[in-house]
VMD Tcl script that draws the C-alpha trace (Angstrom):
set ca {
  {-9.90 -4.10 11.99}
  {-7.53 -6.93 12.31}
  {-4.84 -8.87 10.50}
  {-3.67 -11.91 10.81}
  {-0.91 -11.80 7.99}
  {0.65 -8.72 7.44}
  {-1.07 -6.33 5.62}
  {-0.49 -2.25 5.06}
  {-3.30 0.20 3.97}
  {-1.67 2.87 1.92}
  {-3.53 6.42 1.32}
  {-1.74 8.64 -0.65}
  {-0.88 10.32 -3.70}
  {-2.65 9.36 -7.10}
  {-1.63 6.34 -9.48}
  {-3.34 7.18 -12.65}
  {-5.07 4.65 -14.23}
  {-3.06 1.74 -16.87}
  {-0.39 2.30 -14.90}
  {1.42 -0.30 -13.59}
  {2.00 -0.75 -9.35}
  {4.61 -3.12 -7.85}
  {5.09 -4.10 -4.14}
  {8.88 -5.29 -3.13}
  {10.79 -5.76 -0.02}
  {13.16 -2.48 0.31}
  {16.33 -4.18 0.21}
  {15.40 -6.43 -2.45}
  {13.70 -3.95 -5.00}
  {14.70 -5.92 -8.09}
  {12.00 -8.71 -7.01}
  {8.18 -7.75 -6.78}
  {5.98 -9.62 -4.31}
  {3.04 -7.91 -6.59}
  {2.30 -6.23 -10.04}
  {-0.67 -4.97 -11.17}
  {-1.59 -2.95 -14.23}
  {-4.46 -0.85 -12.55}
  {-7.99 -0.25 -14.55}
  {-8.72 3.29 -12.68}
  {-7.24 5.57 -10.75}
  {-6.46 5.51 -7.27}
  {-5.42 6.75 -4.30}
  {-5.59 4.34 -1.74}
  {-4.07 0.59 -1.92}
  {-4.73 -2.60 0.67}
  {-2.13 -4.97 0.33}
  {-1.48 -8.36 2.04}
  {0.85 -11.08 1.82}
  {2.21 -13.82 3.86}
  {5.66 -13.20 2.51}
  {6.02 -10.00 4.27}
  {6.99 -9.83 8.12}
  {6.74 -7.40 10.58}
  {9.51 -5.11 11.43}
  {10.30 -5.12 7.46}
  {10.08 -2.43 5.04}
  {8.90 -2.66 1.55}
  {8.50 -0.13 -1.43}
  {5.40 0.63 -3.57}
  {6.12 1.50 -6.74}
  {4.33 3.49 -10.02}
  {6.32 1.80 -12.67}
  {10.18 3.10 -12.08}
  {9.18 5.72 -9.45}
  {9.11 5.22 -5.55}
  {5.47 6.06 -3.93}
  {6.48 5.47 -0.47}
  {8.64 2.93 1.64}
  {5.95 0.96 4.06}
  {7.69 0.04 7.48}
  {5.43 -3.16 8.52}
  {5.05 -2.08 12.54}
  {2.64 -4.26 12.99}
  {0.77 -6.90 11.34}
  {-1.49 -3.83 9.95}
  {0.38 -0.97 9.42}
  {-1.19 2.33 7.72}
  {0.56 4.78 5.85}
  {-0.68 8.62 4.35}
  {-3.81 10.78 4.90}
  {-6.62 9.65 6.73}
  {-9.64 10.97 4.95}
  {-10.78 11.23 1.51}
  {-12.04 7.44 0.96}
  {-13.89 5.97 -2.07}
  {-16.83 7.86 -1.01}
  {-15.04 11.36 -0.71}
  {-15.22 10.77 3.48}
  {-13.29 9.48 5.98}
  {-12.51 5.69 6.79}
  {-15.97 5.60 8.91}
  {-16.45 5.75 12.82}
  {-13.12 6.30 14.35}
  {-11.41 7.25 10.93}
  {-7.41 5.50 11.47}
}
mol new
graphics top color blue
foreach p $ca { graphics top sphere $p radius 0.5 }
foreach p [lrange $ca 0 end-1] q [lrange $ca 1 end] { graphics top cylinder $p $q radius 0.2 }
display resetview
């Protein structure tokens, strides 16, 4: 898989469902490039925009609490556990 905008695949701990997930650049926390009020729970999140650069870091939050700071390494950058997809397996052939 390739990006040509950055984008970071996170795969984590769960956000429970109606709660509310925000994206912002680390040292600007106060302004979200995203917010969305999810539907279902999750644990994994794909996330792309052409506002973020490489060799920045941003924050995903669950409402007021930090998830996990994302440090864009590359134009896609993966952060958290490798297996356990939607289908209770891995990410398929190769995994990461």
């Amino acid at each position: 898989m390739s990006a040509t905008q950055p984008t970071f695949i996170y795969n984590g701990s769960t956000m429970s469902a109606n709660s509310v997930i925000s994206v912002a650049d680390a040292n600007n926390e106060d302004s979200a490039l995203y917010t969305y009020t999810l539907k279902l729970s999750c644990t994994q999140l794909i996330f792309s925009s052409p506002e973020m650069k490489v060799g920045s870091t941003y924050t995903i939050f669950n409402g007021d609490n930090v998830i996990t700071d994302i440090n864009m390494t590359s134009n896609l950058t993966k952060v958290g556990s490798s297996s356990g997809g939607p289908d209770g397996g891995g990410h398929g052939p190769g995994g990461w």
